[in-house]
C-alpha positions as CSV (number, residue, x, y, z in Angstrom):
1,X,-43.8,-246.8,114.7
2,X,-40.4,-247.1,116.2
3,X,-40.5,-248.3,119.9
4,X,-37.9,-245.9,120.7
5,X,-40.7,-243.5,119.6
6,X,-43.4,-244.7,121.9
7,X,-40.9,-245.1,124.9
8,X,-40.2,-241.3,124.1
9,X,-44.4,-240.2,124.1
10,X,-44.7,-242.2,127.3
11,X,-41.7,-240.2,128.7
12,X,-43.1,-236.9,128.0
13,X,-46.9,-237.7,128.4
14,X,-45.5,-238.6,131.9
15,X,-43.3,-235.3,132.5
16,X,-46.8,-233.2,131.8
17,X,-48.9,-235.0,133.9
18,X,-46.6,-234.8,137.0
19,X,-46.2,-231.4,135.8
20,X,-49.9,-230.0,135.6
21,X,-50.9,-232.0,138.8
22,X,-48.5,-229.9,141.0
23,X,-49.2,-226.7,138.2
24,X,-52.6,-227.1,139.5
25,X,-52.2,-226.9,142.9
26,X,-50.1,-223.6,142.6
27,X,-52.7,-222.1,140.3
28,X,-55.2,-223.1,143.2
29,X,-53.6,-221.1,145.7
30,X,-53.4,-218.1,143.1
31,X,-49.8,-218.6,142.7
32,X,-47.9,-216.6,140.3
33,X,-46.4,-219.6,138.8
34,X,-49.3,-222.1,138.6
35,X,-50.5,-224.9,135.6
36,X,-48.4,-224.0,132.5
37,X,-45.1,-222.7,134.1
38,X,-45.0,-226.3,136.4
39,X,-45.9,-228.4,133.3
40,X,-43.6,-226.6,130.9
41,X,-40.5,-226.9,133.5
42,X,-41.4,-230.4,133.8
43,X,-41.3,-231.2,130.0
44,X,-38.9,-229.6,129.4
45,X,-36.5,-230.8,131.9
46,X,-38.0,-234.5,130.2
47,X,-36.9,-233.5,127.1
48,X,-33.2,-232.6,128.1
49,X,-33.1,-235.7,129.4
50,X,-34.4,-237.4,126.7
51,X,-31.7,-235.8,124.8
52,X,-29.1,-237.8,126.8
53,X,-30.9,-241.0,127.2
54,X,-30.9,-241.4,123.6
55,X,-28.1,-239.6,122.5
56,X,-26.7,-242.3,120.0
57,X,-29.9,-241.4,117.8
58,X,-28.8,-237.6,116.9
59,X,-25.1,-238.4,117.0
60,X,-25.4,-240.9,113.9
61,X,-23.6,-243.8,115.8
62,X,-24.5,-247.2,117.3
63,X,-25.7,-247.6,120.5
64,X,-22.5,-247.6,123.1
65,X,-20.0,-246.7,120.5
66,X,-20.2,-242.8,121.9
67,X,-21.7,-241.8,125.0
68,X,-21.9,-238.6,127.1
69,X,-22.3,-238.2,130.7
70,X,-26.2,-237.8,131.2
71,X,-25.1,-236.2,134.6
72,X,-24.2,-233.0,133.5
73,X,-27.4,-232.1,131.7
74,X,-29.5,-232.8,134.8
75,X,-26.7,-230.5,136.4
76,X,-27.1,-227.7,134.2
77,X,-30.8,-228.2,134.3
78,X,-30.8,-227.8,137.9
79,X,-28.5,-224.8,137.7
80,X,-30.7,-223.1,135.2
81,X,-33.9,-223.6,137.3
82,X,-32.8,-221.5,139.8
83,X,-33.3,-218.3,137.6
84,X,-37.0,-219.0,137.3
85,X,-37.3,-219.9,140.7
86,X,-35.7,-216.6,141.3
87,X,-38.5,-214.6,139.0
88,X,-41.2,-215.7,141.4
89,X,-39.6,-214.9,144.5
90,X,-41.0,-211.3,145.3
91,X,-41.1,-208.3,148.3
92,X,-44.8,-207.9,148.8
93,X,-44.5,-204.6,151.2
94,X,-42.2,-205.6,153.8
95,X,-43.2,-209.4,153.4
96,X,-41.0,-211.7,151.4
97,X,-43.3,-214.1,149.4
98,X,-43.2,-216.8,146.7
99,X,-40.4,-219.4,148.3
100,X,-42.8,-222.2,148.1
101,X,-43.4,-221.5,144.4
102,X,-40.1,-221.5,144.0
103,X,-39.1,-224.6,145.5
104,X,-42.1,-226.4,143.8
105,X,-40.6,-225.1,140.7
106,X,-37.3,-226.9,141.8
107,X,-38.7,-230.0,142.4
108,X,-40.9,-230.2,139.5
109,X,-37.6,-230.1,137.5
110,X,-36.2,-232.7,139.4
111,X,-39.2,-235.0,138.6
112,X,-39.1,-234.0,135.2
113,X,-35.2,-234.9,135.1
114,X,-36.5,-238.9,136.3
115,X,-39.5,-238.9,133.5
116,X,-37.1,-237.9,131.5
117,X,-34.9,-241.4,131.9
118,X,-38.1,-243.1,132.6
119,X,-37.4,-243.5,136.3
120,X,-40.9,-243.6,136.6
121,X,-41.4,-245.4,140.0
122,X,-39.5,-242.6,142.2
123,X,-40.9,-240.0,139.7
124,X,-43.8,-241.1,140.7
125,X,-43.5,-241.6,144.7
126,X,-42.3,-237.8,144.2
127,X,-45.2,-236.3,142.8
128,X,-47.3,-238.0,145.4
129,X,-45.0,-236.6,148.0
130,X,-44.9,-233.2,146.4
131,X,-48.6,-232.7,146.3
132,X,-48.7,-234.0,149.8
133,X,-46.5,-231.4,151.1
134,X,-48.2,-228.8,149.0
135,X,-51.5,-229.5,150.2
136,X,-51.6,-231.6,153.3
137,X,-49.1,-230.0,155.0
138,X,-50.9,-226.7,154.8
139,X,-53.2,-227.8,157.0
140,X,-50.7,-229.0,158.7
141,X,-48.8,-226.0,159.3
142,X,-52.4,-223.9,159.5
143,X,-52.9,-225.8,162.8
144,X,-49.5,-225.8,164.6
145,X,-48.9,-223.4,167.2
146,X,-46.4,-221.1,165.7
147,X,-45.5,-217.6,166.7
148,X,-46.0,-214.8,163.5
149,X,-44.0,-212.0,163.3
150,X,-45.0,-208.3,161.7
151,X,-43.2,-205.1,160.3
152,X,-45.0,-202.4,162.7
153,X,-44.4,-198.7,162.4
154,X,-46.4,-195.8,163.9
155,X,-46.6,-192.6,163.5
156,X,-47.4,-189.3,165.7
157,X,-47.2,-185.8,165.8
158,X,-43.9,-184.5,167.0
159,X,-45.2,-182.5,169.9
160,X,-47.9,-185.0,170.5
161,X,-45.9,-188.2,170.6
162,X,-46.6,-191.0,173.0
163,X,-43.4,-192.4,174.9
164,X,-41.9,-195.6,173.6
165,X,-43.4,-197.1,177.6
166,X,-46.6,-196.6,176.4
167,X,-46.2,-197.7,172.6
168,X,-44.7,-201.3,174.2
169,X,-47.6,-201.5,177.0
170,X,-50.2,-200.8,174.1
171,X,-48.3,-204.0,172.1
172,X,-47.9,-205.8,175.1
173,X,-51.7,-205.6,176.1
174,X,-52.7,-206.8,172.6
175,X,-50.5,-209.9,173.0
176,X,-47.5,-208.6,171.3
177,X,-43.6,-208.2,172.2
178,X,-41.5,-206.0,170.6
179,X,-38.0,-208.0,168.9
180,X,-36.4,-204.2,168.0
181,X,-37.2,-201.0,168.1
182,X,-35.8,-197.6,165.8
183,X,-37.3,-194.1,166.3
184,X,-37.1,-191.4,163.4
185,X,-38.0,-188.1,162.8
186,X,-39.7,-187.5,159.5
187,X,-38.4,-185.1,156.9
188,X,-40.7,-182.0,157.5
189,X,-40.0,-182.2,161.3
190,X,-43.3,-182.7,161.8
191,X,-44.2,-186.2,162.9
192,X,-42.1,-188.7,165.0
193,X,-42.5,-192.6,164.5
194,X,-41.4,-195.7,166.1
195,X,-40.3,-198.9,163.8
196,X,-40.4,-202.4,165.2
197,X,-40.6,-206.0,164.8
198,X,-43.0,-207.2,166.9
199,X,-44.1,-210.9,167.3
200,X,-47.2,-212.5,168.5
201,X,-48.6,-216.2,169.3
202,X,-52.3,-215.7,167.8
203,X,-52.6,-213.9,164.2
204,X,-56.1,-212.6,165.0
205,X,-54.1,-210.0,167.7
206,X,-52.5,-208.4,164.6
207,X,-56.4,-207.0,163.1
208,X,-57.8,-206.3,166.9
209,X,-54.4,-204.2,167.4
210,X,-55.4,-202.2,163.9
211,X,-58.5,-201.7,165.1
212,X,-57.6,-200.1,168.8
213,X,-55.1,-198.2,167.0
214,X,-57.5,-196.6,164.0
215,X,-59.7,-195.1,167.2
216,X,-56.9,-193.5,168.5
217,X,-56.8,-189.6,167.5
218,X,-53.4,-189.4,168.8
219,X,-52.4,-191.7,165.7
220,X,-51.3,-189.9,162.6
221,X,-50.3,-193.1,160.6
222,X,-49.5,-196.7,161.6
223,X,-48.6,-199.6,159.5
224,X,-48.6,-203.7,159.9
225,X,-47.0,-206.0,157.6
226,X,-46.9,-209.7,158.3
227,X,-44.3,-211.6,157.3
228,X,-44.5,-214.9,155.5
229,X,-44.3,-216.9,152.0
């Protein structure tokens, strides 16, 4: 078999590994672009590559007598990647989700790009690094003090509303503070509600203010939504 052949496999075998190894943690978390999207972005941003690196083979000529610059296929790769990152990028109610996906998506490219020119040591080092932020940092971040913020509406009857001094101190009490505020009366004229941002230093505030709020007869509707990836 020709070496050039072997160096190619190696190349490749390399791009899917990296690939699926990333792909696996994404499919882990129940991502939406998990195993097979990761490894086929990785290959196939090898196998542009590989299209560069040995370029002399399609073009018929010997080796250095025409040469392209490899540069601009990991450039258009790159570009190109950002459409698929896009696709898993989604509004899930008020919460924007999927930015780590996409970003993994990104940089699985990237490592495909050095597999593909058998740069394997930093392709390597990268996928390390890449499953360490994926996974170890999670924990990471689980554990950091952080504050969480939440779309918040609530809803009353338009005769029956509470005042926007009591909404806050009901918020307040649960460990919230309100970032804005909008008031709107709906259609029908029947029913008043507030719309907020509110933001808290403890998660677990967000389900013991739902479940103050679901006693409360006064309540015709309320909603929560936190925001996050």
């Amino acid at each position: 078999m020709d070496p050039d052949y072997l160096v190619i496999i190696a190349h490749l075998l390399g791009a899917v590994c990296a690939g699926g190894i990333i792909g696996l943690e994404r499919s882990y978390h129940g991502r939406p672009a998990g195993f097979r999207t990761h490894t086929l972005v990785c290959l196939a941003s090898s196998l542009l590559m590989i299209v560069m690196l040995f370029q002399w083979k399609w073009l018929g000529t010997p080796a250095g007598m025409v040469q392209t610059d490899p540069t601009r296929m990991a450039q258009g790769i790159m570009t190109g990647i950002g459409f698929l990152g896009a696709g898993v990028i989604f509004k899930e109610g008020l919460s924007v989700r999927g930015l780590t996906t996409a970003a993994s998506i990104w940089m699985t490219a990237a490592i495909g790009i050095l597999f593909g020119i058998g740069f394997y040591f930093p392709a390597i080092v990268a996928t390390v690094l890449t499953l360490g932020v994926l996974s170890v940092f999670r924990r990471i971040e689980a554990r950091m003090p952080s504050h969480s913020y939440a779309h918040y509406s609530i809803r009353f009857g338009r005769s029956d509303a509470m005042s926007e001094e009591q909404v806050r101190a009901i918020l307040t009490r649960h460990g919230f503070t309100v970032a804005n505020i909008s008031y709107r009366v709906t259609d029908d004229g029947a029913c008043f509600e507030y719309r907020m941002v509110v933001k808290t230093s403890d998660e677990r505030n967000t389900s013991i203010l739902a479940d103050y709020l679901r006693q409360l007869a006064q309540v015709r509707t309320f909603q929560i939504s936190p925001t996050g990836d």
